[in-house]
C-alpha positions in Angstrom: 129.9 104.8 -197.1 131.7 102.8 -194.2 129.6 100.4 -192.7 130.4 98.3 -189.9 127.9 95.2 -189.4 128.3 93.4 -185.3 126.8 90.2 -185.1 127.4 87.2 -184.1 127.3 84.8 -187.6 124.6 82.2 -185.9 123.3 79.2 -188.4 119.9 81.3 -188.3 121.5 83.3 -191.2 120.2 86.8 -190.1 123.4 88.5 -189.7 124.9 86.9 -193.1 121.8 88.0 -195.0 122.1 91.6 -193.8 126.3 91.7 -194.6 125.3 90.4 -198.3 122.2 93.2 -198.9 124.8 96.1 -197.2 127.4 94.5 -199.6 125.6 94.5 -202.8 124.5 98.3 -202.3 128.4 98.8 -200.5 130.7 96.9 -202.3 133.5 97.3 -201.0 132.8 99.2 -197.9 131.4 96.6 -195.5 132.8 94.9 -192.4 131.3 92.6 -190.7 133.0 91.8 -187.0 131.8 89.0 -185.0 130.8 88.5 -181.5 131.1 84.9 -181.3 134.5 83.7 -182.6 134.2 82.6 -186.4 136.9 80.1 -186.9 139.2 77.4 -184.5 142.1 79.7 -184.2 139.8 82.5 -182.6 137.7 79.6 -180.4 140.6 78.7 -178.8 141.5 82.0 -177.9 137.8 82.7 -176.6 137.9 79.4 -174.6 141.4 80.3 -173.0 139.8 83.9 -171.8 136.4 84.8 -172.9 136.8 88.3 -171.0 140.0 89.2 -173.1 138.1 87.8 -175.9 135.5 90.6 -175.7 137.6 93.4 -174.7 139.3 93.1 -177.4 136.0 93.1 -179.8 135.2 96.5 -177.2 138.3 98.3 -178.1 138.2 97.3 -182.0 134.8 98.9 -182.3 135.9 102.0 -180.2 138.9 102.3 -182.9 137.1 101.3 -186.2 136.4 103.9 -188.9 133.1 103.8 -190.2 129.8 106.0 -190.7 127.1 103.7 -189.4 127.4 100.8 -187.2 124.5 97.8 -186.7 124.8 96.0 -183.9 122.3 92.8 -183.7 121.6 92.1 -180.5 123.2 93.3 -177.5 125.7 91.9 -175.1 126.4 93.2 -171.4 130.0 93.9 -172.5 128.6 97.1 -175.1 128.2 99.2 -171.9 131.8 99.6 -172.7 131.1 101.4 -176.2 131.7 104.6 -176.6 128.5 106.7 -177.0 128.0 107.0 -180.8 125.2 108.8 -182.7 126.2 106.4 -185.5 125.3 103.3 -183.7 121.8 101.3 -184.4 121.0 98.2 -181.7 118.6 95.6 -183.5 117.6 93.6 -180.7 115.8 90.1 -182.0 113.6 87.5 -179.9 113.2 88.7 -176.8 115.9 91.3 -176.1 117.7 91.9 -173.1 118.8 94.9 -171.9 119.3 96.4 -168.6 119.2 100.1 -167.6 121.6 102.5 -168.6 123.2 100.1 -171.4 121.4 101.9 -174.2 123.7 104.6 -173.9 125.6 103.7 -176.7 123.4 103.7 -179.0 121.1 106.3 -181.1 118.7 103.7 -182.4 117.4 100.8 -181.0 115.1 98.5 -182.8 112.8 95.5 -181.8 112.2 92.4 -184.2 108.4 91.8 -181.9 106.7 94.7 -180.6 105.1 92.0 -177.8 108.6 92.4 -176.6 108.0 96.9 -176.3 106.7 97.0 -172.8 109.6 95.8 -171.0 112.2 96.7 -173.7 110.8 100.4 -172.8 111.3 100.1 -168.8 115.1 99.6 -169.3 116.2 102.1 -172.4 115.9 105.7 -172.7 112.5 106.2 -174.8 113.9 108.8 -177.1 116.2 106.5 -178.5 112.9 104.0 -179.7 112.5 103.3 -183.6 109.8 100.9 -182.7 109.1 97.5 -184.8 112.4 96.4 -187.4 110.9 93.2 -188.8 112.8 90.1 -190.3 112.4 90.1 -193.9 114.3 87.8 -197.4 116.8 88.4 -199.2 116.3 87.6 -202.8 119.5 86.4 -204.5 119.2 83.5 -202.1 115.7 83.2 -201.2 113.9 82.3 -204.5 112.1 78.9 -206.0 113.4 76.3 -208.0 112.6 75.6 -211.6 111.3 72.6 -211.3 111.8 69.8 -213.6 109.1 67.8 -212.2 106.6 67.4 -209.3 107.1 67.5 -205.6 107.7 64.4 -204.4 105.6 65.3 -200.7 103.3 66.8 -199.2 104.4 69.4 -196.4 107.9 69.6 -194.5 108.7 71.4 -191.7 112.3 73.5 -191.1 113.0 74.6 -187.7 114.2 73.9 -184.3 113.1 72.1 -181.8 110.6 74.2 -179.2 108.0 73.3 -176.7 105.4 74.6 -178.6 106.6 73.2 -181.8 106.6 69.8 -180.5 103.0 69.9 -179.4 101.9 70.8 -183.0 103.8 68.3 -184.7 102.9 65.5 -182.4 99.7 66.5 -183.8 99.8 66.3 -187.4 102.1 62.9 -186.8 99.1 61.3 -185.1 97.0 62.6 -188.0 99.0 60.5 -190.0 99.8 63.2 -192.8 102.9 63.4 -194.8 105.0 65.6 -193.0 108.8 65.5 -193.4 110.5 67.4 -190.0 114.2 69.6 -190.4 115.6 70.6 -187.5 118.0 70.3 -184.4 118.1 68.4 -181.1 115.0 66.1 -182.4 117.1 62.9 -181.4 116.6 64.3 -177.6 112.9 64.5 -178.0 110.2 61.0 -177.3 108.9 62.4 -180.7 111.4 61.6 -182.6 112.1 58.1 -181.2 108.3 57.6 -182.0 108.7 58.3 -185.5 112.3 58.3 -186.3 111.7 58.3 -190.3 109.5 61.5 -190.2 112.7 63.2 -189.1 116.4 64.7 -190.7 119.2 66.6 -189.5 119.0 70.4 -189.7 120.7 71.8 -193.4 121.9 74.4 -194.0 120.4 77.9 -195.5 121.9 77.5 -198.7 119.9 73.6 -198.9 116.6 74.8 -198.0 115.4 75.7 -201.1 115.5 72.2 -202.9 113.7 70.9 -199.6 110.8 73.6 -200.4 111.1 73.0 -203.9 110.3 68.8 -203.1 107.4 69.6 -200.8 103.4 71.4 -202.3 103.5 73.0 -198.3 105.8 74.5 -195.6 104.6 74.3 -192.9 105.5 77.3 -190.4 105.1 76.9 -186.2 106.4 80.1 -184.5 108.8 79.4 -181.5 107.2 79.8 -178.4 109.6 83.1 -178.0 107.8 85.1 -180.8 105.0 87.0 -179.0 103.6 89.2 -181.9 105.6 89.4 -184.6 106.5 86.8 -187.2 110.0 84.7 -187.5 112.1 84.5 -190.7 111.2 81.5 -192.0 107.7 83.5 -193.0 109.7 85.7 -195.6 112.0 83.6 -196.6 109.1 80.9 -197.7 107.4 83.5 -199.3 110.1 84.3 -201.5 110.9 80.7 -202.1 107.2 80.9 -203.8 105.8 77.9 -201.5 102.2 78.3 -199.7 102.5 78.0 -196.3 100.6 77.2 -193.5 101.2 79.5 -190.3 100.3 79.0 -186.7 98.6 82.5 -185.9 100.5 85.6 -183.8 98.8 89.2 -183.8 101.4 90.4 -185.9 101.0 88.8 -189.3 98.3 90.9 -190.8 100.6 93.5 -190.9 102.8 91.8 -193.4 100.9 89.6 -195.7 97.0 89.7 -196.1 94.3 86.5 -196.2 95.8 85.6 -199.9 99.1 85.3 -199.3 99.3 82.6 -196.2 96.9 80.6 -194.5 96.9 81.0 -190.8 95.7 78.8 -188.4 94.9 79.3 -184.7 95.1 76.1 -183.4 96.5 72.5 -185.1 93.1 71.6 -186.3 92.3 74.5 -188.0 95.8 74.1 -189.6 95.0 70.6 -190.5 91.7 71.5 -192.1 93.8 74.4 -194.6 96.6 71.4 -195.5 93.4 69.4 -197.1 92.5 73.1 -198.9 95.5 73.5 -199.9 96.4 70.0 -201.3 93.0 69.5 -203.1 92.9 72.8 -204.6 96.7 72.7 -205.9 95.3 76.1 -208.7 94.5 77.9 -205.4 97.9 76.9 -203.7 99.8 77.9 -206.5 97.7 81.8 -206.3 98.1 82.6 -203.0 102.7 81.4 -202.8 102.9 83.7 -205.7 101.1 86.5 -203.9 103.4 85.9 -201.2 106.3 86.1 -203.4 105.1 89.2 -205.2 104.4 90.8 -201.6 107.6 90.0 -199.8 109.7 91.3 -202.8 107.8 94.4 -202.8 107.8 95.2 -199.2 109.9 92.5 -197.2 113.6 92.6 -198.6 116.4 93.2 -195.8 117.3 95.8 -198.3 113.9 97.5 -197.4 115.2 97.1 -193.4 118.3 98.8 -194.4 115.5 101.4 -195.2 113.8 102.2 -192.8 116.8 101.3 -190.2 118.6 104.2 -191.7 116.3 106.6 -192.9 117.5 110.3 -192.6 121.5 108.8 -192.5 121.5 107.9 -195.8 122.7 110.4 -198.4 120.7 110.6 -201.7 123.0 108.6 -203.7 123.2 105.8 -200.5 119.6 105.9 -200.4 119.5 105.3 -204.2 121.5 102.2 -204.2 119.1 100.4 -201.6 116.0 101.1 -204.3 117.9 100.4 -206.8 118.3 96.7 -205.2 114.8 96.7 -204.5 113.9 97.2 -207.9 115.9 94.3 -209.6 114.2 91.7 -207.9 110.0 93.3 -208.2 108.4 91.4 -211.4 
């Protein structure tokens, strides 16, 4: 089965994680073409003439052989696609579409269904799959043996966002042990307040030995999600670390009461660390139901799924349980 996977390869790791689960059920039959140039010879020529740039991307969709396309996120230049029955849009965050630029595609999926209403005033309503959430992928996203203790309490991994800030300028002042990842913190007063409590953003592959030094992750959604849940809530599930969320209506319908504690305000969040940290058996519980619930339901091979249910052939379809099913304990 010819795949073809358009993304842009962002540090966020989504499109990455969705070429590696395609390419363990694919081998072989994957490709994966960027919309954001990927290396200094193909920045240059993006600098020189961005509009040449992503003509060219255009016409090497238009001419590629493949069976099924996924395109994540949309850019003003796909009104130029041909209209495909093969094609799937995944639009993430708050998408952005205007009318009459759906026509391209035969599938068009929404990571936040708080994003539906006006996502349905610009595209064609028979072309609506409804909610495609984020989800883990396994071979990366898994804990540590650990050889001894964590050496702190709770850390944070994210960006830098309004709402973010305010929380975190609240558990500072709290005083609790808190250890911030992220980018553009050096532009912030926050960080020049507490410069120790903060490190430069890592990578996806380094994440896992932060989680694996730290009893908590604590998890503030950007102000951008609206209903749904970001990645960092399956990806820290499968890492087998409890988290602590900030609330969005969403949730429930991906992990219940025992697998995360969620918080609606940074008090309420402040009053589940101390839970968490003086009851280390009931910490341990609830990250391993997380675990056990995100590898049963929450794999981007279980995306793949749903995205292309009824396009798969039996032995296609096969292959994507088949992954599934090495990683459920």
């Amino acid at each position: 089965m010819k795949i073809l996977l358009v993304a842009k390869p962002w540090k966020g790791g989504l499109a990455k994680y969705l070429f590696q689960a395609l390419n363990d059920a694919f081998p072989h039959q994957v490709q994966w073409l960027p919309t954001y140039p990927d290396s200094v010879s193909e920045r240059l020529r993006y600098r020189h003439n961005k509009s040449a740039w992503l003509d060219q991307l255009i016409t090497t969709i238009n001419q590629a052989d493949y069976e099924i396309a996924i395109f994540i996120n949309h850019l003003s230049i796909f009104k130029k696609l041909r209209t495909d029955r093969r094609n799937i849009l995944w639009m993430t965050d708050a998408p952005s579409i205007k009318p009459g630029e759906d026509n391209a595609f035969e599938r068009i999926f929404i990571s936040d269904l708080g994003y539906e209403p006006e996502l349905l005033a610009n595209i064609s309503e028979t072309r609506y799959h409804g909610e495609l959430a984020f989800g883990c992928y396994p071979k990366l996203h898994q804990p540590v043996q650990l050889t001894q203790k964590p050496s702190h309490d709770i850390c944070f991994i994210g960006n830098k966002d309004p709402l973010r800030d305010n929380w975190l300028q609240y558990f500072i002042n709290q005083k609790i042990d808190v250890e911030i990842y992220g980018n553009y913190f050096l532009r912030t007063s926050l960080f020049w307040q507490h410069p120790m409590r903060f490190h430069a953003s890592i990578s996806n592959e380094q994440m896992r030995a932060i989680y694996a030094r730290h009893k908590i992750s604590m998890n503030i959604h950007a102000k951008v999600v609206k209903q749904g849940t970001n990645m960092r809530t399956f990806e820290c599930a499968a890492y087998q670390i409890p988290q602590v969320v900030d609330a969005r209506p969403g949730l429930s319908c991906f992990f219940g009461e025992d697998a995360l504690m969620v918080s609606e305000h940074p008090s309420q969040m402040l009053t589940h660390i101390h839970t968490l940290l003086e009851n280390p058996e009931l910490a341990h519980k609830m990250a391993i139901t997380a675990r056990q619930t995100v590898l049963s339901k929450h794999t981007y091979y279980h995306r793949l799924l749903q995205a292309l249910h009824g396009w798969l052939s039996p032995d296609a379809e096969l292959r994507l349980q088949q992954s599934i099913a090495a990683f459920i304990q």
